[in-house]
NULOFI-909476 format. One record per atom (N, C-alpha, C): residue number from 1; residue in one letter; chain; atom name; y, z, x. Coordinates in steps of 0.05 Angstrom, whole numbers, plus 5000, padded with zeros to 4 digits. Atoms other than C-alpha are relative to their C-alpha. Example, Ala and Ser with C-alpha at 12.3 -4.5 7.8 and 13.67 -1.06 7.14 Angstrom:
% NULOFI-909476
r i 1 aa a ch A at N Y 4976 Z 5000 X 5018
r i 1 aa a ch A at CA Y 4910 Z 5156 X 5246
r i 1 aa a ch A at C Y 5024 Z 5000 X 5018
r i 2 aa s ch A at N Y 4976 Z 4999 X 4984
r i 2 aa s ch A at CA Y 4979 Z 5143 X 5273
r i 2 aa s ch A at C Y 5022 Z 5014 X 4985
END
This chain:
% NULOFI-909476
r i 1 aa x ch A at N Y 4976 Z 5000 X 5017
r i 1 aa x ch A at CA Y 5000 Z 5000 X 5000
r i 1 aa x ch A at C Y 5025 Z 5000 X 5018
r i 2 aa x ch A at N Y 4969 Z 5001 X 4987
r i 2 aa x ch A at CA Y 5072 Z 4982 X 5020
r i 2 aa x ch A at C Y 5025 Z 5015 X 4983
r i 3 aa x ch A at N Y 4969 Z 4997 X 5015
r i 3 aa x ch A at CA Y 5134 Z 5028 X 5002
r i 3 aa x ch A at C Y 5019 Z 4995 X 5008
r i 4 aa x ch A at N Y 4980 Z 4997 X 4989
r i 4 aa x ch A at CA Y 5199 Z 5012 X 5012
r i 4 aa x ch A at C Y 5019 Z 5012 X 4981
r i 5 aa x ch A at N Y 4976 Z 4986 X 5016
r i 5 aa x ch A at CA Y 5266 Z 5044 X 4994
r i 5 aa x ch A at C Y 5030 Z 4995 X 5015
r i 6 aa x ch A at N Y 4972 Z 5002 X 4994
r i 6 aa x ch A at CA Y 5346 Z 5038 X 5008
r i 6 aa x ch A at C Y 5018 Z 5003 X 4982
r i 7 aa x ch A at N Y 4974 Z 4994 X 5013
r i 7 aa x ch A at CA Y 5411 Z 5055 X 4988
r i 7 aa x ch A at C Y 5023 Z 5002 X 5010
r i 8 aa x ch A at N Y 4967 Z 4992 X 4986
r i 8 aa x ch A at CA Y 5482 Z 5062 X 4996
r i 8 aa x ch A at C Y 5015 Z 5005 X 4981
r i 9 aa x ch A at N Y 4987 Z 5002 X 5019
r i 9 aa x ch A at CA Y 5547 Z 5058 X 4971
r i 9 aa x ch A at C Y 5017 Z 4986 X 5012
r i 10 aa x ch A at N Y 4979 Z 5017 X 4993
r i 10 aa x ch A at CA Y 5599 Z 5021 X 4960
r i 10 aa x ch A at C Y 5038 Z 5009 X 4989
r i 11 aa x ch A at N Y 4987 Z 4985 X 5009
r i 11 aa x ch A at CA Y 5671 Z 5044 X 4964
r i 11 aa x ch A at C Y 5026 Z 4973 X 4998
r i 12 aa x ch A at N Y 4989 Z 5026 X 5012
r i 12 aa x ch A at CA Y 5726 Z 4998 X 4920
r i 12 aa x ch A at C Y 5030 Z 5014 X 5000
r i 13 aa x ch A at N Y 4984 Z 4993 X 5008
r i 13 aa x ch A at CA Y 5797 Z 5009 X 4922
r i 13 aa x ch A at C Y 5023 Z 4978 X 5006
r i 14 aa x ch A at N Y 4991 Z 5030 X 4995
r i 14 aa x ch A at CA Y 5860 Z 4965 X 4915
r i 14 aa x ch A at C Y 5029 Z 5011 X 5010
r i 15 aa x ch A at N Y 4968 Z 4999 X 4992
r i 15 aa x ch A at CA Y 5938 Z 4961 X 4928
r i 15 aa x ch A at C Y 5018 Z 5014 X 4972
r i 16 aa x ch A at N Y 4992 Z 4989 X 5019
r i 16 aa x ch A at CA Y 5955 Z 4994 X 4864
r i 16 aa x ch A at C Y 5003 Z 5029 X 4989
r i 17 aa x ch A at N Y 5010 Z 4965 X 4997
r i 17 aa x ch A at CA Y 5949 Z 5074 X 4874
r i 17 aa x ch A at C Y 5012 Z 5001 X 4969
r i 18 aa x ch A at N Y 4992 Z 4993 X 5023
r i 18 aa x ch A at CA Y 5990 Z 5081 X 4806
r i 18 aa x ch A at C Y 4972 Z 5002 X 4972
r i 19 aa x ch A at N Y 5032 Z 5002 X 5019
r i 19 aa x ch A at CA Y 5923 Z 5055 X 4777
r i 19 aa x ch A at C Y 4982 Z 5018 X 4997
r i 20 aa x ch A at N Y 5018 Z 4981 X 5007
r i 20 aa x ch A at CA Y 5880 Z 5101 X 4792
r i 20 aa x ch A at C Y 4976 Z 4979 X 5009
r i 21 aa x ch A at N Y 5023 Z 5020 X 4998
r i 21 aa x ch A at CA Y 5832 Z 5039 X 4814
r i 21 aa x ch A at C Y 4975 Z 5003 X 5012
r i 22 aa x ch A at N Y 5020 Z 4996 X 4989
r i 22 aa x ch A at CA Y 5794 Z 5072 X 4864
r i 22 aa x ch A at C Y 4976 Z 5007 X 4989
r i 23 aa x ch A at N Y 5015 Z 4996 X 5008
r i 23 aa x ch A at CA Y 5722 Z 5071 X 4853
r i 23 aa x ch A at C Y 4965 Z 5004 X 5023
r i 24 aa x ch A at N Y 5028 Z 4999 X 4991
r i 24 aa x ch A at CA Y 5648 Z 5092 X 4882
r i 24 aa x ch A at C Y 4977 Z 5003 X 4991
r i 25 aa x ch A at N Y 5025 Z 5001 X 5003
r i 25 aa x ch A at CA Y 5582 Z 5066 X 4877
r i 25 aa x ch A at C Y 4978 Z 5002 X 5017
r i 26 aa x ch A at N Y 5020 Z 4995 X 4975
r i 26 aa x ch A at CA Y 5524 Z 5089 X 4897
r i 26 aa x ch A at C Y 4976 Z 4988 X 4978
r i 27 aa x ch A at N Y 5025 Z 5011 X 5002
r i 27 aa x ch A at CA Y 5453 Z 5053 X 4894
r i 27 aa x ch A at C Y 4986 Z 5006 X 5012
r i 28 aa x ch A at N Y 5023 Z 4999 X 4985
r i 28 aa x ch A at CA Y 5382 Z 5060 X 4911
r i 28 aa x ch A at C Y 4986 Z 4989 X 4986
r i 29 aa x ch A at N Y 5023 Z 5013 X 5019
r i 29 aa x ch A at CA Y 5315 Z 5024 X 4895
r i 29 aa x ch A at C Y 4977 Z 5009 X 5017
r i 30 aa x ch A at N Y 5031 Z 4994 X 4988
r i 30 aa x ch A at CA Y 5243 Z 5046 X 4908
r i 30 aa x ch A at C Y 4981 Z 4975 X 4993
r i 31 aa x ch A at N Y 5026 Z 5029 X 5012
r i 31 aa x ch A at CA Y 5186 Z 4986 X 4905
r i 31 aa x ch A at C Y 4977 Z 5006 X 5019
r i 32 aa x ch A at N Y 5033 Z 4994 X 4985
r i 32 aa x ch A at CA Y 5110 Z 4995 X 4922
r i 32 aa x ch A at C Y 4983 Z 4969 X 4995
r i 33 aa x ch A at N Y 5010 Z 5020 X 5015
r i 33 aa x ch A at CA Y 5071 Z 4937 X 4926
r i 33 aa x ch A at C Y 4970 Z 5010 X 5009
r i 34 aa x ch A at N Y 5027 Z 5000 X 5001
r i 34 aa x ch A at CA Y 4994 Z 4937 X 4924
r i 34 aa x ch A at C Y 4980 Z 4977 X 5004
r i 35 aa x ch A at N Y 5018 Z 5031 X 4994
r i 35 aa x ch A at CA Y 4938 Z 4875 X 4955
r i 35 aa x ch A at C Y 4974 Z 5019 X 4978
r i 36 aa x ch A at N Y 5029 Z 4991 X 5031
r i 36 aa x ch A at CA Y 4887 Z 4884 X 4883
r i 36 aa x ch A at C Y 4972 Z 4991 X 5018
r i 37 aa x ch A at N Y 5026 Z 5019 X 4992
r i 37 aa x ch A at CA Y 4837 Z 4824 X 4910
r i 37 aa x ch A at C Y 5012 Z 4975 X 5009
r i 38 aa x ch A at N Y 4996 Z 5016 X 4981
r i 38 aa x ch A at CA Y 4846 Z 4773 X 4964
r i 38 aa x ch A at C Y 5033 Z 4990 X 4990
r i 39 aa x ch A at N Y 4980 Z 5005 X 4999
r i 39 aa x ch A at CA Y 4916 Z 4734 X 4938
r i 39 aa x ch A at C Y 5017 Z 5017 X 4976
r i 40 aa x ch A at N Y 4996 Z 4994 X 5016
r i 40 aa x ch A at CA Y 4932 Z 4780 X 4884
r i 40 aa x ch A at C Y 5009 Z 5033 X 5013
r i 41 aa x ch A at N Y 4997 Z 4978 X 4985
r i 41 aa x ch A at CA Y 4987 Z 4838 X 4889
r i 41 aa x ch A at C Y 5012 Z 5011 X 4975
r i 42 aa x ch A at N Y 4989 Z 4985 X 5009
r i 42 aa x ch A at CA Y 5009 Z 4888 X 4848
r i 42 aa x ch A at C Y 5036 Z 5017 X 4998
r i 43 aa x ch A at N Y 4979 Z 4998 X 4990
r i 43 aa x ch A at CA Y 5083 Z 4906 X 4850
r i 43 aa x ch A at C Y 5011 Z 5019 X 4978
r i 44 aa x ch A at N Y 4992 Z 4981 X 5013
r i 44 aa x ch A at CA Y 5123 Z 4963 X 4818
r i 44 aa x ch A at C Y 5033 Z 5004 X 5018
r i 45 aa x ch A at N Y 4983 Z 5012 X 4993
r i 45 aa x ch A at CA Y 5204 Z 4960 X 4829
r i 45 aa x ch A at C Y 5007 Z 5026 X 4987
r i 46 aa x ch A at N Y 4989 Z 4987 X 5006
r i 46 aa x ch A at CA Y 5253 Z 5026 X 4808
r i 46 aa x ch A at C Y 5026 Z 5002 X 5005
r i 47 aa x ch A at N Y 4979 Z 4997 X 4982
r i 47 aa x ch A at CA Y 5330 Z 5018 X 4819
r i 47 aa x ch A at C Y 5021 Z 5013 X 4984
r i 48 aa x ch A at N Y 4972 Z 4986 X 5016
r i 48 aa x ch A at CA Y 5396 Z 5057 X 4798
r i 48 aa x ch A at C Y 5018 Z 4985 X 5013
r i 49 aa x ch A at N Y 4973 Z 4996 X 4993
r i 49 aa x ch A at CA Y 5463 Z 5040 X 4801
r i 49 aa x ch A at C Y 5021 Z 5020 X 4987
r i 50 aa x ch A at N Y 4981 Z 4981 X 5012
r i 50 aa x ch A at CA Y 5522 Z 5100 X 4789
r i 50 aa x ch A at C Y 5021 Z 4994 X 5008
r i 51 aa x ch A at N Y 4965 Z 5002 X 5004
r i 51 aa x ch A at CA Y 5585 Z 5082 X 4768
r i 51 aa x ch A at C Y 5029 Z 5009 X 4990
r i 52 aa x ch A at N Y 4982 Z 4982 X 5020
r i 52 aa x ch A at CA Y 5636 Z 5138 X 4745
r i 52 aa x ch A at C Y 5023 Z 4978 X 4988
r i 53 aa x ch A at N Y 4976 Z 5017 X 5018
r i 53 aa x ch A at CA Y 5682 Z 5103 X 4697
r i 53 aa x ch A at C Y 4995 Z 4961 X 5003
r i 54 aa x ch A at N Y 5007 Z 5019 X 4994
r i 54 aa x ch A at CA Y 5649 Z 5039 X 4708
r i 54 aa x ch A at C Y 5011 Z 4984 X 5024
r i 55 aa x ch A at N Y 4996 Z 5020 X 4978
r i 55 aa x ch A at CA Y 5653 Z 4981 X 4761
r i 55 aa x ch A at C Y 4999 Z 4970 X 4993
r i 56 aa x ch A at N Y 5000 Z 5038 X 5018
r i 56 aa x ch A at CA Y 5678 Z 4900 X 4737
r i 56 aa x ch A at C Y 4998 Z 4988 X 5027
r i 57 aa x ch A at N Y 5011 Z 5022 X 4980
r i 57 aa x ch A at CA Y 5647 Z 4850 X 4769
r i 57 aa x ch A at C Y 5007 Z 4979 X 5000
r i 58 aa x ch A at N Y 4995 Z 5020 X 5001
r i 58 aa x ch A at CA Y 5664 Z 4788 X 4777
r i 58 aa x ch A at C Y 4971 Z 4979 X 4993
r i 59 aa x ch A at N Y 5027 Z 5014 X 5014
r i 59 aa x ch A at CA Y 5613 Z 4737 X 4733
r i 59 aa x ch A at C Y 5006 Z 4974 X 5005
r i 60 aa x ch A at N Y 4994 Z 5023 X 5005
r i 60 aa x ch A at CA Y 5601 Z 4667 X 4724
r i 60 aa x ch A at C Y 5021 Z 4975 X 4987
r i 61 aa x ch A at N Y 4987 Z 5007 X 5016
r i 61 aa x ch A at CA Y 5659 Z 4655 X 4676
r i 61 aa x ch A at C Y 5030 Z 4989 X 5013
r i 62 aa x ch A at N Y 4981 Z 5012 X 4972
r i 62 aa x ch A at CA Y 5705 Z 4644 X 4734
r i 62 aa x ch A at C Y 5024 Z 5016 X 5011
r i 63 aa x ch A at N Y 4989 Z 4987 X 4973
r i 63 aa x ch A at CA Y 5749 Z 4674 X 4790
r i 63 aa x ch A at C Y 5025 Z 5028 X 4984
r i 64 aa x ch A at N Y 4975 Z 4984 X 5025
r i 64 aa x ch A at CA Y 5804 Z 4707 X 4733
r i 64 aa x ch A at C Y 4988 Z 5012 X 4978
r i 65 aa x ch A at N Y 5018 Z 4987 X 5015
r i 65 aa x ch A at CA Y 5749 Z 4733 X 4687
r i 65 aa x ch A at C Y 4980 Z 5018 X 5006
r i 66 aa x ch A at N Y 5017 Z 4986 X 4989
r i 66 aa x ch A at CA Y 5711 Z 4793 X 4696
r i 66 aa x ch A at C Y 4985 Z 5009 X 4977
r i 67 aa x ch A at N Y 5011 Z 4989 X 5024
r i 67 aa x ch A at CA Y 5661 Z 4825 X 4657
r i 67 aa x ch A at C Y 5002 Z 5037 X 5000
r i 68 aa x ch A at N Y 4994 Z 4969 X 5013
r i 68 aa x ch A at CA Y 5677 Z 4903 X 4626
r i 68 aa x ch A at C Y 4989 Z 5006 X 4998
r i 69 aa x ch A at N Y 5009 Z 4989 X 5027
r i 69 aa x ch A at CA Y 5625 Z 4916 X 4582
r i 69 aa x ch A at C Y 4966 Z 5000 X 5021
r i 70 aa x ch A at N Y 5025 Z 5000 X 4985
r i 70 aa x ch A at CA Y 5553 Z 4939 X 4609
r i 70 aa x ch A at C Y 4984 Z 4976 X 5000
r i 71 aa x ch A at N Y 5012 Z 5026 X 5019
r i 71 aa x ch A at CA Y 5508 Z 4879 X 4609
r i 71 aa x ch A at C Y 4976 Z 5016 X 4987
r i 72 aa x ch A at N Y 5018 Z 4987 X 5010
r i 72 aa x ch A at CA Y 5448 Z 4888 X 4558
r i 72 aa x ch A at C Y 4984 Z 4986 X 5018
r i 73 aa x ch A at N Y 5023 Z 5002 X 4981
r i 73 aa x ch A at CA Y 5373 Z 4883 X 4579
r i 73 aa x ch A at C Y 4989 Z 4971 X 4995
r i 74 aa x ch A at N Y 5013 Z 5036 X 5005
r i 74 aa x ch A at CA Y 5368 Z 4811 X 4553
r i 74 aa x ch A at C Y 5010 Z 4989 X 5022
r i 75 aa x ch A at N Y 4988 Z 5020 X 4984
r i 75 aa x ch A at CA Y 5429 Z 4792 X 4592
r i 75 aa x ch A at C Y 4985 Z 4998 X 5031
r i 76 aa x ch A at N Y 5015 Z 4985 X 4965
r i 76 aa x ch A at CA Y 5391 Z 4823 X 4659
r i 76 aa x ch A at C Y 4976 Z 4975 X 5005
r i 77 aa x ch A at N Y 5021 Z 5002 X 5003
r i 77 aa x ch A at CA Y 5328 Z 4792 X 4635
r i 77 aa x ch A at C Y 5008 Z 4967 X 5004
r i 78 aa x ch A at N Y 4991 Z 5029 X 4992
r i 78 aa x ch A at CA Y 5356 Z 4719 X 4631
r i 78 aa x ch A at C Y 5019 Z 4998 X 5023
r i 79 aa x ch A at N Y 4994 Z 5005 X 4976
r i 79 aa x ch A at CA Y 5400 Z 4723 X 4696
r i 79 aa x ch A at C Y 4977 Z 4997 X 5020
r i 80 aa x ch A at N Y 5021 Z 4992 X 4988
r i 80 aa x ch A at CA Y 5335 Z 4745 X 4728
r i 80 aa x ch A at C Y 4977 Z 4974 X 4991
r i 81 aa x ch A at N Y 5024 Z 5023 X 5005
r i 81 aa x ch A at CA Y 5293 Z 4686 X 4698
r i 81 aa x ch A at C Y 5020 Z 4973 X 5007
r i 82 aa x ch A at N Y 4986 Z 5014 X 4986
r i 82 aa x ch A at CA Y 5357 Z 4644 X 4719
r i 82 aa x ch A at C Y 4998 Z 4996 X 5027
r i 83 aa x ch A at N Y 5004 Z 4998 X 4969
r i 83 aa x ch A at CA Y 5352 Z 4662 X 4787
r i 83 aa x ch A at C Y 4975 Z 4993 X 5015
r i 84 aa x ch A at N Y 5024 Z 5004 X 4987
r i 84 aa x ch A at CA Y 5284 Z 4657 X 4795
r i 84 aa x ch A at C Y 4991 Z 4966 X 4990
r i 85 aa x ch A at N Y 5005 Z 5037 X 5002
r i 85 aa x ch A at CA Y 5280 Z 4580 X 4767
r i 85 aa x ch A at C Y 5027 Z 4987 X 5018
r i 86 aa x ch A at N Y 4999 Z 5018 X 4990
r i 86 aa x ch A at CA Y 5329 Z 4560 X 4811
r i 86 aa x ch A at C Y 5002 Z 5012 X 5025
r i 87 aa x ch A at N Y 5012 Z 4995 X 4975
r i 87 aa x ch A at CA Y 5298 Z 4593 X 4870
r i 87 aa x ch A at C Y 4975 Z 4979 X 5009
r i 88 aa x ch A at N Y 5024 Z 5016 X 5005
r i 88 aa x ch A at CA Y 5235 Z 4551 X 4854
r i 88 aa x ch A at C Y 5013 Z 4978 X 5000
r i 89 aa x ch A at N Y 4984 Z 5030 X 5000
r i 89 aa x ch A at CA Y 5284 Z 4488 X 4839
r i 89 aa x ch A at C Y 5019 Z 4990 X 5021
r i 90 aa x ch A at N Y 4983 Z 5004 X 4985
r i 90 aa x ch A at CA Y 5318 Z 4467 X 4900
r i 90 aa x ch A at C Y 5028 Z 4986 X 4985
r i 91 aa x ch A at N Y 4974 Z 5014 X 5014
r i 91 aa x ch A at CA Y 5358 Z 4419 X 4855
r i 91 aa x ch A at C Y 5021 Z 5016 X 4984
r i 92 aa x ch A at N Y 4981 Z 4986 X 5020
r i 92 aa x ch A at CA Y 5388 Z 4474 X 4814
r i 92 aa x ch A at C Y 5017 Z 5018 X 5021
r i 93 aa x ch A at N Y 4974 Z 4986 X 4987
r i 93 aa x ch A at CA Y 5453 Z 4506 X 4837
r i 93 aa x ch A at C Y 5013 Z 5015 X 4988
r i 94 aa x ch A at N Y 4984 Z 4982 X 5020
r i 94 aa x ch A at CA Y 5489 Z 4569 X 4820
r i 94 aa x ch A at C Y 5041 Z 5002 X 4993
r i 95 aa x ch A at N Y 4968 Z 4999 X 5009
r i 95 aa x ch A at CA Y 5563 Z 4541 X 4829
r i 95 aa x ch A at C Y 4990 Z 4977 X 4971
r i 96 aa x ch A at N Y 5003 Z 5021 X 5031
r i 96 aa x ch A at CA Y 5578 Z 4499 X 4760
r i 96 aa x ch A at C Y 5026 Z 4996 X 5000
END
């Protein structure tokens, strides 16, 4: 069996002290993987992110648009099946 684990944080702040903008995140993820039978593996994945008062990201919607709002577990679920078809697709590209 293979574990790995890591974390950090990340510390965000801007030119605006009046704001109040400053922000810190911290992350970690644990993943185990397991060889079952000859090409066949087992995998198990656990990660947090903590964000007091949230953290906007910058999305696909473009350079002046950010997203606020938590994403749900669909949106996760299709970025994640996004990413992984055009990892498999050389032809596919994530600028648009």
């Amino acid at each position: 069996m293979t574990l790995k684990a890591a974390g950090g944080v990340l510390r965000y702040d801007d030119d605006d002290p009046p704001a109040h903008n400053r922000r810190e995140v911290y992350y970690y993820y644990v993943e185990g993987t397991q060889k079952i039978y000859r090409g066949l593996y087992g995998a198990a994945r656990w990660s947090q992110v903590f964000a007091d008062r949230g953290f906007r990201i910058a999305s696909q919607l473009g350079a002046r648009q950010t997203v606020s709002k938590p994403f749900s577990r669909q949106e996760i679920l299709d970025a994640v099946r996004e990413a992984l078809a055009a990892e498999s697709d050389p032809d596919k590209s994530w600028s648009r």
